[in-house]
Each structure stands twice: as C-alpha cells, then as structure tokens.
C-alpha positions in Angstrom: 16.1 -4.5 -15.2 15.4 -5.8 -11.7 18.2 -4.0 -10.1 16.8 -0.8 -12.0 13.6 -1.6 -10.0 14.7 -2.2 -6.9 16.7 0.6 -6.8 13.7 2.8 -7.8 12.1 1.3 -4.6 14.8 2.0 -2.4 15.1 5.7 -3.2 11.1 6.2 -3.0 11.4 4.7 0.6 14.2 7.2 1.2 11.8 9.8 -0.1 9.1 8.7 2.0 11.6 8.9 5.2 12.6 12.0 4.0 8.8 13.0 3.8 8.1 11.7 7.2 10.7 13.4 9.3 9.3 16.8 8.0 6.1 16.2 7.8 4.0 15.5 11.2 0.9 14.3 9.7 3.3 11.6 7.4 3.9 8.8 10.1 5.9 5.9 8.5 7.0 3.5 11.9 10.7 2.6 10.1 13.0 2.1 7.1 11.0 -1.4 6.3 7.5 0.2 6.8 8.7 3.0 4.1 10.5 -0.4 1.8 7.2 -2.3 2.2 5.4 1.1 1.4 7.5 1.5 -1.9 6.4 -1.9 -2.8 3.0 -1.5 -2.6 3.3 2.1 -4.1 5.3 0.7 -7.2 2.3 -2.3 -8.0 -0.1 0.3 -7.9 1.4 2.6 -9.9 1.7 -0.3 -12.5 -1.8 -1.5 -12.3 -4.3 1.2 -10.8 -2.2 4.3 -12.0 -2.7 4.0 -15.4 -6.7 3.4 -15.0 -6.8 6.6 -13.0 -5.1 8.6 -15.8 -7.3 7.0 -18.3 -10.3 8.4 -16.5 -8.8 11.6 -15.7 -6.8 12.5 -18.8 -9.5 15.5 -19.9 -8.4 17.0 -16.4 -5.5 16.3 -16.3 -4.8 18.0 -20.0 -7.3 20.9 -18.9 -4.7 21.6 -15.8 -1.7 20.6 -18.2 -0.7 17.8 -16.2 -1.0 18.8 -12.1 -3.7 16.4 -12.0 -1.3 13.7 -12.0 -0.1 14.9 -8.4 -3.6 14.8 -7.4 -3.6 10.8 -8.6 -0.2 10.4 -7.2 -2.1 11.2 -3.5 -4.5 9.0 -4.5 -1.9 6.0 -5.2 -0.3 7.3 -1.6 -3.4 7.2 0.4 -4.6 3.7 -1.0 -0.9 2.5 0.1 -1.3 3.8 3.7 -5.0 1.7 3.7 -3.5 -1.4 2.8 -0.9 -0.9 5.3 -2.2 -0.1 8.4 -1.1 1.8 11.7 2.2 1.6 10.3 1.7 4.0 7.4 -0.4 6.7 8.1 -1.1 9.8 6.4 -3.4 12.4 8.2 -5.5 13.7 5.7 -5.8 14.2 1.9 -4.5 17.4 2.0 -0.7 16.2 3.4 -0.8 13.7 1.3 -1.5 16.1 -1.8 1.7 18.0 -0.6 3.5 14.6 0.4 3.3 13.5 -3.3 4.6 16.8 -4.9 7.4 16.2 -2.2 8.2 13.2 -3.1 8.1 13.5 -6.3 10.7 15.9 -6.5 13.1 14.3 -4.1 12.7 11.0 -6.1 14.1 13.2 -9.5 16.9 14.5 -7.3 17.5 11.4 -5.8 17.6 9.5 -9.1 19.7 12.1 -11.2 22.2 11.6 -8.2 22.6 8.1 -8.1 22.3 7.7 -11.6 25.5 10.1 -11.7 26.8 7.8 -9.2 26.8 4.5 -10.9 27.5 5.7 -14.7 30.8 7.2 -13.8 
C-alpha cells in the first residue's frame, strides 16, 4: 500500500517536471521541489479535495464532470502557496491547463508502469 503511494507521488512529480519544461509560466526549481510538491498535492487531495467536490458536485454534474479539472487547479495553486518561490504557477489560467496536463500524463504514466511491474 505504501509503495503504491509513493509510487503515485513519484510519477506526479515527474508529471509536474514534465509540465514545467513546457510550460513557462510552471516554474518548479528541481526534482525535490516537484517530490515535495507531490506530497503536498497528495494530502490535499485526501483532505481538502473531497470538501471541494462536495460543494461543487451540482456543477460539476451540470458540466458532466470538467469541473473537477477546475478543482484540480485549485488543489495546484494552494500547493504552489504553501510552497513558496520554489513552486510557482503564473496565473490561474496555466494552472487550469497545467492540471488537465497532468492529469493525462499521470494516466499514461501509471498504465506504463503498472505494465512494467505486473509483467
């Protein structure tokens, strides 16, 4: 269970390297910034996420379920608050874009490795 989760934070830092090098508003300052990042990022998605879809489910069901990438740049722009100069994301905007992004690298990422380690 606890590899499964750190595994899950690794790739999302990969991810969010990914999303840095391509996006120039996306500053992450290195590999531990983006592992420290994917820590933060994982507690809030256990704790604040679920509050957020609470409040936003009529929304989120009217826009079958986009709204969630909306609260997933919410969940990415708290994380770069709590971290500083060494996290930052220009704008809500990029980070709107930065969580679709990310979210589909982390299913690609994911089906890969988990390819990887069942054969």
């Amino acid at each position: 269970m606890f590899l499964r989760w750190f595994l899950s934070i690794f790739l999302n830092a990969v991810a969010l390297i990914i999303v840095a090098q391509f996006f120039g508003n996306f500053h992450m300052e290195s590999f531990g910034t983006a592992l420290i990042a994917s820590f933060i990022l994982s507690i809030l998605n256990v704790f604040i996420k679920p509050i957020l879809v609470f409040f936003t489910l009529p929304i989120t069901l009217l826009t079958l379920g986009l709204f969630l990438f909306v609260i997933n740049a919410a969940t990415l722009m708290i994380t770069q608050s709590v971290m500083g100069s060494s996290f930052v994301i220009e704008g809500f905007g990029t980070a709107l874009i930065a969580a679709i992004v990310i979210s589909i690298l982390n299913v690609i990422l994911n089906r890969v490795v988990a390819d990887t380690v069942t054969r």
